[in-house]
ROPA-646814 format. One record per residue: x, y, z of N, C-alpha, C in turn; residue number from 1; residue in one letter. Coordinates in nm, 2 decimals. Layout:
BEGIN
  n_east  n_north    n_up  ca_east  ca_north   ca_up  c_east  c_north    c_up   nr  rest
       X        Y       Z        X         Y       Z       X        Y       Z  NUM     a
...
This chain:
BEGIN
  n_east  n_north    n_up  ca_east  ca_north   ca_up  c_east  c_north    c_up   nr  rest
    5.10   -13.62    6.64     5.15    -13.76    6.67    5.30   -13.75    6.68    1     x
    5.35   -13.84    6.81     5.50    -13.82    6.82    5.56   -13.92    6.73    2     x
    5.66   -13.90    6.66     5.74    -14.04    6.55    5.89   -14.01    6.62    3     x
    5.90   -14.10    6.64     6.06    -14.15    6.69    6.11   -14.23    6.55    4     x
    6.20   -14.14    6.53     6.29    -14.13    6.41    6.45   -14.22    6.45    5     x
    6.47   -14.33    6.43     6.59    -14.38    6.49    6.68   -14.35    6.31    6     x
    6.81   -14.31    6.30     6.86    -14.27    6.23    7.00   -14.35    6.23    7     x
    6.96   -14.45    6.13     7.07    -14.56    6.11    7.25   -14.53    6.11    8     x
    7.35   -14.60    6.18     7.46    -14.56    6.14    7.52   -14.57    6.00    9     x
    7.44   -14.63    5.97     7.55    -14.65    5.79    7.51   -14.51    5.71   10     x
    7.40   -14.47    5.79     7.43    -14.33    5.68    7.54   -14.19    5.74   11     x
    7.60   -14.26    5.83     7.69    -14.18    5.92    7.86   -14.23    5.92   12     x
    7.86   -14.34    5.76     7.98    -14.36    5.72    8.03   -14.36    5.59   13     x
    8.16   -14.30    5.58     8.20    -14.26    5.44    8.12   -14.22    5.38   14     x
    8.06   -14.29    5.26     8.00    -14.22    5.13    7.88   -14.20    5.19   15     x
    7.82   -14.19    5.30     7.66    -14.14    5.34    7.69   -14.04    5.40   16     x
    7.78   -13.98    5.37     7.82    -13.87    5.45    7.69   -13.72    5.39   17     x
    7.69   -13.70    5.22     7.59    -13.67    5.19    7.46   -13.71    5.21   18     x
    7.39   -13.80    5.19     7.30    -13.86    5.25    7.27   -13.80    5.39   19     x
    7.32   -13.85    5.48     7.34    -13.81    5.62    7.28   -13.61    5.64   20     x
    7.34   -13.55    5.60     7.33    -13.41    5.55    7.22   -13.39    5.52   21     x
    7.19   -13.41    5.42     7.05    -13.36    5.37    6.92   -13.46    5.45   22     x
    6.95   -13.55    5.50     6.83    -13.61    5.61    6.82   -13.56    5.66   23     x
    6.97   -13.45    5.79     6.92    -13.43    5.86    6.92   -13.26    5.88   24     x
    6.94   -13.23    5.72     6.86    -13.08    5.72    6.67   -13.10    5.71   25     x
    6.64   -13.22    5.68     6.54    -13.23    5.65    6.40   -13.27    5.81   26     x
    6.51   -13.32    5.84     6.46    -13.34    6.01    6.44   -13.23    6.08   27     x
    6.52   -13.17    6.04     6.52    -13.01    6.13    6.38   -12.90    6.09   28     x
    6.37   -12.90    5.97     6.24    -12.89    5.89    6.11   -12.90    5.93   29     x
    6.12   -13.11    5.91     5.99    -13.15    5.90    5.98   -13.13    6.10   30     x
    6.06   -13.09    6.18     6.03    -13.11    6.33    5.93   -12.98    6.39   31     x
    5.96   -12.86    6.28     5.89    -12.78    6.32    5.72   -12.79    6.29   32     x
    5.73   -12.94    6.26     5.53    -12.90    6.25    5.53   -13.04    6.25   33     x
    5.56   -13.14    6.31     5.58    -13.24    6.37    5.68   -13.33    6.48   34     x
    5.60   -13.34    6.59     5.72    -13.35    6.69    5.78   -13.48    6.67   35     x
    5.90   -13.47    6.67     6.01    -13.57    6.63    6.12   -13.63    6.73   36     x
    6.11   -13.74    6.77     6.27    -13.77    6.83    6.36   -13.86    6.76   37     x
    6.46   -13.83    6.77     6.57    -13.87    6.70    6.65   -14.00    6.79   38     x
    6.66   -14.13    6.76     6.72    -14.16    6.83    6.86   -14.22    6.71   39     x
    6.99   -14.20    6.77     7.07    -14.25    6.69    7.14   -14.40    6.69   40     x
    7.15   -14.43    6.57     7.24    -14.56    6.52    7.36   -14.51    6.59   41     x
    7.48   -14.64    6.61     7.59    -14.65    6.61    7.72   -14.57    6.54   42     x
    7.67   -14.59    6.42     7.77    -14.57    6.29    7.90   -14.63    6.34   43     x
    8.04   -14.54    6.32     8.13    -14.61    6.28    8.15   -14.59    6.45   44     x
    8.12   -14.55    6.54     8.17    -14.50    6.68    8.13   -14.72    6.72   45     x
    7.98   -14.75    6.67     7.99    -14.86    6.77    8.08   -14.92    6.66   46     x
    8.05   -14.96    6.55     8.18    -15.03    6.44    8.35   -15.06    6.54   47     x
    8.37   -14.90    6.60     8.46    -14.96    6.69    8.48   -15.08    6.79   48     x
    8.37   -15.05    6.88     8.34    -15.12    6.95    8.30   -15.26    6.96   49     x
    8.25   -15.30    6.83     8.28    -15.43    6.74    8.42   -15.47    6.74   50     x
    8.52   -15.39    6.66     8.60    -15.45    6.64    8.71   -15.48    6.77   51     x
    8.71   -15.35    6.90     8.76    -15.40    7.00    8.68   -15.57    7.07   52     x
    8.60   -15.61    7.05     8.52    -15.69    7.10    8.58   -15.83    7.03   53     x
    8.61   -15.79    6.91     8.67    -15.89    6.79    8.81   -15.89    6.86   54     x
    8.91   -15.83    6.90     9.03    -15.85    6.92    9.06   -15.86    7.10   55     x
    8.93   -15.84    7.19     9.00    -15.81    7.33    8.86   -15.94    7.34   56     x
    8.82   -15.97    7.30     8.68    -16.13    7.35    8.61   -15.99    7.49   57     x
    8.55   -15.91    7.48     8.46    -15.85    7.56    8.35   -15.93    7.64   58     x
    8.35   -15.86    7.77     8.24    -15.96    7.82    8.08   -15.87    7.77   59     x
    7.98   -15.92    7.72     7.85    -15.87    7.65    7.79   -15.75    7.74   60     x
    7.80   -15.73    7.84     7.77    -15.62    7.95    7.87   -15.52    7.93   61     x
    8.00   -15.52    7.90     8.10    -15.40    7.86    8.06   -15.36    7.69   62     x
    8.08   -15.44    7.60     8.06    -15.45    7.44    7.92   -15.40    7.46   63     x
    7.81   -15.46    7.55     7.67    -15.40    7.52    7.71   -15.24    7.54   64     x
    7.78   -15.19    7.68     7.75    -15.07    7.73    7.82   -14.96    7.64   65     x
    7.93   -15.01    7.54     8.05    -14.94    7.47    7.99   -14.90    7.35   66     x
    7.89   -15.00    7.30     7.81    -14.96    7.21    7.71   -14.86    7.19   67     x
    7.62   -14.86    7.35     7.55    -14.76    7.35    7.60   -14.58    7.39   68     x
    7.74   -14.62    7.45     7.81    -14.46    7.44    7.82   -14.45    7.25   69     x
    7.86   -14.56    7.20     7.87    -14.52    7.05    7.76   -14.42    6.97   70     x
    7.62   -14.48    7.04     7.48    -14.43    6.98    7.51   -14.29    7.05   71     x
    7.56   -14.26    7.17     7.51    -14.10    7.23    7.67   -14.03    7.18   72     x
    7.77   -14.09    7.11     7.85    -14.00    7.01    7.80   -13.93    6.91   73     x
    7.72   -14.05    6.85     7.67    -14.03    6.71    7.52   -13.91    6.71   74     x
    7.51   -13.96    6.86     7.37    -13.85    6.87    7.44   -13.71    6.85   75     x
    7.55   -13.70    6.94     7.61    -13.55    6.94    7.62   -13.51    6.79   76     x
    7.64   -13.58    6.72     7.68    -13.55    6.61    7.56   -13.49    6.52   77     x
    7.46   -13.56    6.48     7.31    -13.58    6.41    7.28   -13.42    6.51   78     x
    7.25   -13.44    6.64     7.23    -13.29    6.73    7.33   -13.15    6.61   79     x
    7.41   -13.23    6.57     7.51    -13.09    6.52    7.46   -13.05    6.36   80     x
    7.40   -13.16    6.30     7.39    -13.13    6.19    7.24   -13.13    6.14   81     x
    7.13   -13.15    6.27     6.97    -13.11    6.27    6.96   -12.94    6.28   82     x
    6.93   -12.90    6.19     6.89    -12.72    6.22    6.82   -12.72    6.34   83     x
    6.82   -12.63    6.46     6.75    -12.64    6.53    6.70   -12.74    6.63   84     x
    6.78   -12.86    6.64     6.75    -12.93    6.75    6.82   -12.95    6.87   85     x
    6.75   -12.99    6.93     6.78    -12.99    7.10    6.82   -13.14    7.12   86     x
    6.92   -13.16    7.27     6.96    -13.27    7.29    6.88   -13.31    7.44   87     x
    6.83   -13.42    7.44     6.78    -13.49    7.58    6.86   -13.60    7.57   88     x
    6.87   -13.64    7.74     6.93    -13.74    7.78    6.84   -13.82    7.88   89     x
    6.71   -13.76    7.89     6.60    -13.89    7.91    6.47   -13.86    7.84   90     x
    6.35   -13.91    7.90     6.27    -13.96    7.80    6.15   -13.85    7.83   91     x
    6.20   -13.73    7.91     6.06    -13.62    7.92    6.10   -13.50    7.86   92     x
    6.23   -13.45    7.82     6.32    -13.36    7.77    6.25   -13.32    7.66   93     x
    6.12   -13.32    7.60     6.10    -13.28    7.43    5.96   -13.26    7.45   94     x
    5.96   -13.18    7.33     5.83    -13.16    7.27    5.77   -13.11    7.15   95     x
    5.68   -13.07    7.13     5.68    -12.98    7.00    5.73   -12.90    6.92   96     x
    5.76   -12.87    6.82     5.80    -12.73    6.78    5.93   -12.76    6.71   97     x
    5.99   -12.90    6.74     6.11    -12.88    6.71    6.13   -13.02    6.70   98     x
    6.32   -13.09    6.70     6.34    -13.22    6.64    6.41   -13.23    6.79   99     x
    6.36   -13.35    6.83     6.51    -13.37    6.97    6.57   -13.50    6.92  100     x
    6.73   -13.45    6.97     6.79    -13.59    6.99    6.87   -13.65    7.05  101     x
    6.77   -13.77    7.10     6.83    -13.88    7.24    6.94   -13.88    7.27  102     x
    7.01   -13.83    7.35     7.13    -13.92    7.41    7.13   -14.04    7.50  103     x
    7.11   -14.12    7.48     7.07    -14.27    7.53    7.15   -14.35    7.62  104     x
    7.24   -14.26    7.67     7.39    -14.42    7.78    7.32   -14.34    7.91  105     x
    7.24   -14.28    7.90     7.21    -14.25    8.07    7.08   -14.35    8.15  106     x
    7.02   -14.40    8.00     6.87    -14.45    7.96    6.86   -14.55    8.09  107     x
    6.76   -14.58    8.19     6.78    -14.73    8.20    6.75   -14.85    8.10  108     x
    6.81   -14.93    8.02     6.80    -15.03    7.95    6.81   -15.14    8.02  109     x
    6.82   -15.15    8.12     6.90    -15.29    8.19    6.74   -15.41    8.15  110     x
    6.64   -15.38    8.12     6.53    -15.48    8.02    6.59   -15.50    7.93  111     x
    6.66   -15.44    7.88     6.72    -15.51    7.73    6.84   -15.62    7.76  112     x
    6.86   -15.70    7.70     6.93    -15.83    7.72    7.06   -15.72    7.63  113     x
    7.18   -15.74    7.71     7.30    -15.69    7.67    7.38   -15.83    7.54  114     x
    7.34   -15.77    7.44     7.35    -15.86    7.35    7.43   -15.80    7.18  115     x
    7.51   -15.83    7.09     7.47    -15.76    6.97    7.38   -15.80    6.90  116     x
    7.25   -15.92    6.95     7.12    -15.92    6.89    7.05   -15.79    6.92  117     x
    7.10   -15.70    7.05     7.04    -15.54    7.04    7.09   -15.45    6.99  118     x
    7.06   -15.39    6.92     7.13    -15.28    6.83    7.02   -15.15    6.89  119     x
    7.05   -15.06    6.81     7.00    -14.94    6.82    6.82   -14.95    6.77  120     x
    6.85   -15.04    6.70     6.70    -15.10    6.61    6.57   -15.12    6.71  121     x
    6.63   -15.17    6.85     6.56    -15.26    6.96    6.57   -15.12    7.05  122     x
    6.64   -15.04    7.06     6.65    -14.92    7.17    6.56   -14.91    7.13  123     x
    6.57   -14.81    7.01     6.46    -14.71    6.91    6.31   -14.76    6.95  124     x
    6.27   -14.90    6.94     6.15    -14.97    6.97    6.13   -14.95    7.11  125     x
    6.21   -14.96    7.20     6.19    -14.94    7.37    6.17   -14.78    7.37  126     x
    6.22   -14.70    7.29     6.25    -14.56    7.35    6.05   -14.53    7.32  127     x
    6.02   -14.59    7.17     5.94    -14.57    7.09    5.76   -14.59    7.20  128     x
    5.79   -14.70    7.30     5.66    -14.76    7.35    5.67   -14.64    7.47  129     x
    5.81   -14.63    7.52     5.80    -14.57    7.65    5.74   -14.39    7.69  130     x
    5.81   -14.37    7.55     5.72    -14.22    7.51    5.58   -14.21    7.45  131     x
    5.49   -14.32    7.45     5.39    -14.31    7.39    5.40   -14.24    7.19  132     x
    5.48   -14.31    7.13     5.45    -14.23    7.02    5.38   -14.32    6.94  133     x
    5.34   -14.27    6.81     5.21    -14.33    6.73    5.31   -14.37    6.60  134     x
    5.45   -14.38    6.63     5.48    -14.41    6.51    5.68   -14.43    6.53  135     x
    5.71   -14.54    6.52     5.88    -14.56    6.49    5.87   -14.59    6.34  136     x
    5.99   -14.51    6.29     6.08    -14.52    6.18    6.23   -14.55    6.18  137     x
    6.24   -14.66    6.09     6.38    -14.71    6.11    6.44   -14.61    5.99  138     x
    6.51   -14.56    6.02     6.58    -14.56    5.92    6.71   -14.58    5.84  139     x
    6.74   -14.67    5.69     6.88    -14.74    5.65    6.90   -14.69    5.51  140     x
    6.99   -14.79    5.43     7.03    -14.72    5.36    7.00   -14.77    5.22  141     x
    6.83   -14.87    5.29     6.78    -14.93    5.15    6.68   -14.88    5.16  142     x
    6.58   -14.93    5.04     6.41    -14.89    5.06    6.32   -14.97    5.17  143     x
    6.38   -15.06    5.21     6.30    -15.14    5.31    6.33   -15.27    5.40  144     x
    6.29   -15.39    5.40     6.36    -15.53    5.41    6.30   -15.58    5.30  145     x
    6.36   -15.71    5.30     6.35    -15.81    5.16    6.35   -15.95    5.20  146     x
    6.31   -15.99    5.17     6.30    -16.15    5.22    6.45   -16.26    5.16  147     x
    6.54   -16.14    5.06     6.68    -16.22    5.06    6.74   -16.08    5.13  148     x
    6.86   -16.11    5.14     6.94    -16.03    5.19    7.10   -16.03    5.17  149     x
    7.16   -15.96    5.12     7.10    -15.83    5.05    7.02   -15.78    5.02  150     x
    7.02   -15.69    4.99     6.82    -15.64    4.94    6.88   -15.71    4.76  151     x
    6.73   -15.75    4.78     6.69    -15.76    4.62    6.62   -15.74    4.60  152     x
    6.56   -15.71    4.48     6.43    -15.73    4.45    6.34   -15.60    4.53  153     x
    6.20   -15.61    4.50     6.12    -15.51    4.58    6.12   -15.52    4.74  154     x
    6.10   -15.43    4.84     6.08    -15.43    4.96    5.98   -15.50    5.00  155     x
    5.96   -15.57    5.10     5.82    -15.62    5.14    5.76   -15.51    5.21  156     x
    5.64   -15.55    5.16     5.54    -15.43    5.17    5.49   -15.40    5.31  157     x
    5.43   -15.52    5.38     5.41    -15.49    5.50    5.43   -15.65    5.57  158     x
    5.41   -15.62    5.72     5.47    -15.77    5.77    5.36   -15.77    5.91  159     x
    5.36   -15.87    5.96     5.30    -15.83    6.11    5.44   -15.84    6.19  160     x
    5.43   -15.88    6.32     5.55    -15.83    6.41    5.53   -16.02    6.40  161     x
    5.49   -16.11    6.41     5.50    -16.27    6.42    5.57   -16.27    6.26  162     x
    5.48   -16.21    6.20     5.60    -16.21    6.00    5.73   -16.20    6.03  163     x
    5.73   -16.10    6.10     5.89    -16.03    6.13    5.98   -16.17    6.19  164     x
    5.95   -16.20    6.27     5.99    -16.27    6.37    6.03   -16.43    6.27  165     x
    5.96   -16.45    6.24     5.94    -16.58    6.16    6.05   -16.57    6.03  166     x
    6.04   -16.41    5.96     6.16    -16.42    5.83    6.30   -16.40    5.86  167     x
    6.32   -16.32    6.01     6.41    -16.26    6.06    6.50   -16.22    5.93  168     x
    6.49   -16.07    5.88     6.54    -16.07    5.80    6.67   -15.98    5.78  169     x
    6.76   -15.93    5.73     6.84    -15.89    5.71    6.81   -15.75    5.71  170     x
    6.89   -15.62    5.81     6.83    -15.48    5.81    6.79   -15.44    5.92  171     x
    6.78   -15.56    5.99     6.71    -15.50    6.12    6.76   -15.60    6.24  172     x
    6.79   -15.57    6.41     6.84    -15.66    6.42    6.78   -15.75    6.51  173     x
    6.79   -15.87    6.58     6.71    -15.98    6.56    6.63   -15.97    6.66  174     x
    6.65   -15.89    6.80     6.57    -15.86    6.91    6.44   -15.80    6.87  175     x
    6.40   -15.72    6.77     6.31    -15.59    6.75    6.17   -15.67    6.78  176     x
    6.19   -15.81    6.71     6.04    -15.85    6.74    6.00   -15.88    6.84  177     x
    6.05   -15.92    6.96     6.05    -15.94    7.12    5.99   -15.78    7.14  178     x
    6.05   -15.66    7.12     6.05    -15.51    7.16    5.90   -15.50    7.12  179     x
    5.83   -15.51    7.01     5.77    -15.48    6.93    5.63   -15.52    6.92  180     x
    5.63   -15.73    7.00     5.53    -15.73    7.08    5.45   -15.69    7.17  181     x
    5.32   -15.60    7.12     5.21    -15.54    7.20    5.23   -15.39    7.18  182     x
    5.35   -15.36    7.08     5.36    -15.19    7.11    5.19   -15.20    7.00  183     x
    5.17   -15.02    7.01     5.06    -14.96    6.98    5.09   -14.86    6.89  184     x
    5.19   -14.91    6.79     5.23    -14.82    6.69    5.25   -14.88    6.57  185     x
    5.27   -14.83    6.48     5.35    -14.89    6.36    5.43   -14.87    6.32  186     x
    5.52   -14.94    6.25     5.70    -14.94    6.28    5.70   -14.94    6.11  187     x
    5.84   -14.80    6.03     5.82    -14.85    5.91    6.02   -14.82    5.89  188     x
    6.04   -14.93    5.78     6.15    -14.94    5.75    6.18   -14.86    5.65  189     x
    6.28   -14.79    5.60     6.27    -14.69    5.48    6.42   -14.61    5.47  190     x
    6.42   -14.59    5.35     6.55    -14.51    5.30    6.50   -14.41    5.31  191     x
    6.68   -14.33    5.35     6.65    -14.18    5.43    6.56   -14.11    5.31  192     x
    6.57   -14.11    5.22     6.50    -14.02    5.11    6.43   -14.02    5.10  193     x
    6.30   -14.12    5.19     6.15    -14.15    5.19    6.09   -14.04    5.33  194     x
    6.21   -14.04    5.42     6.14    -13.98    5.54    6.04   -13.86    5.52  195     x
    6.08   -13.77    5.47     6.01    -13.67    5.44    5.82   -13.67    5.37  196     x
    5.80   -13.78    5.30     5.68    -13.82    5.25    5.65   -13.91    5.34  197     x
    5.70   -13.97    5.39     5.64    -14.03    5.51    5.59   -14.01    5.62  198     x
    5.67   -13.85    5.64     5.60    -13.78    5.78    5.47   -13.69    5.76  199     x
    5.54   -13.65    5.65     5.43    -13.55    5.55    5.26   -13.64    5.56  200     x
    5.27   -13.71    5.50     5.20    -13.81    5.41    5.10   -13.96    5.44  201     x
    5.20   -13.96    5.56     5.17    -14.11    5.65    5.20   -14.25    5.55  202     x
    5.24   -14.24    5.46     5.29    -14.35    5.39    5.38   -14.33    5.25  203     x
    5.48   -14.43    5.27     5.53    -14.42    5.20    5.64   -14.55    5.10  204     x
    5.72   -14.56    5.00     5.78    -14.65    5.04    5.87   -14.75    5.14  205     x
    5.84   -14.85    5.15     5.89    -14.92    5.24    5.86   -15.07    5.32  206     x
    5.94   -15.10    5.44     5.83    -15.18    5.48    5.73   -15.15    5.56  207     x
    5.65   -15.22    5.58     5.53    -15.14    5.75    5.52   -15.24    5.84  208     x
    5.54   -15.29    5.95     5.53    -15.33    6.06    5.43   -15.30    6.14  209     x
    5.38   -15.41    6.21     5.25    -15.47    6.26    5.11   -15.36    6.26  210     x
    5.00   -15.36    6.30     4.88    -15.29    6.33    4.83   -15.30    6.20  211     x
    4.86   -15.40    6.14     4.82    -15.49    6.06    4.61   -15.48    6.09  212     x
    4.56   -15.46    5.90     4.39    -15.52    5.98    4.31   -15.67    5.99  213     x
């Protein structure tokens, strides 16, 4: 089963710098006996991109597109620090045996509404339906979502994709439930230190998203 692994930017600033590391020694690993795509967060590359948007008023079609060069920096990067993986820049580039990861500004997205309600959260989900995989993983820098936010308290356990929609919660960003309706997968939220038992295992902590019984 293919799992598109989208690999959040906050673990790709300052103090996740460790974190970061060992996820993605561990991706490199778990790819050789499960095929894996990687698609990347932002981190601090789109953080830029924000903040030029904050000082120059960008029009949403440039800020959308500046952002997604941020995600295929950050891919180069994750590519540098996966043992063993390979870089694609579309959606037939991969397969077994190994971890790939997306470079995504070549992608057509023009379905996606150029928004910062789309984040990498909403690619990951488009990349997720379009390769047929049986499984997206978000991954951040908590154990899950929470119904306050901040995280408090325990993770919600599982949600449907209309749950999702309805708590819009903090973690994830606000397009995903739009993306999400009708995929044929299940989507789970989780801190990088879960991935590994997750892939292993098929479950783990976190949240779980839709395919609900």
């Amino acid at each position: 089963m293919l799992t598109v692994v989208k690999v959040g930017g906050g673990l790709g600033r300052g103090a996740g710098d460790d974190a970061l590391k060992t996820l993605c020694a561990a991706l490199g690993e778990l790819g050789e006996r499960h095929p894996l795509l990687v698609v990347p967060g932002g981190a601090g590359f789109a953080d830029a991109v924000r903040d030029a948007d904050r000082r120059f008023a960008l029009s949403a079609e440039a800020a959308h597109r500046m952002a997604i060069l941020g995600m295929e920096q950050f891919g180069w990067l994750l590519a540098e620090l996966i043992p063993g993986a390979e870089r694609c820049a579309d959606l037939t580039r991969f397969g077994p045996g190994r971890t790939t990861v997306l470079l995504p500004a070549a992608l057509p997205l023009h379905a996606l509404p150029a928004s910062w309600q789309v984040t990498s959260d909403s690619i990951a989900a488009w990349v997720a339906i379009r390769v047929g995989a049986g499984r997206l993983v978000l991954v951040k820098g908590v154990d899950g979502l929470y119904a306050k936010w901040p995280a408090d308290g325990d993770p919600i356990a599982r949600l449907s994709v209309a749950e999702l929609a309805a708590l819009r919660p903090g973690g994830v960003d606000e397009y995903l439930p739009a993306v999400l309706e009708g995929a044929h997968f299940e989507t789970w939220v989780i801190a990088a230190e879960r991935v590994v038992e997750l892939i292993e295992r098929g479950t783990a902590v976190g949240t779980r998203i839709g395919l609900l019984p």
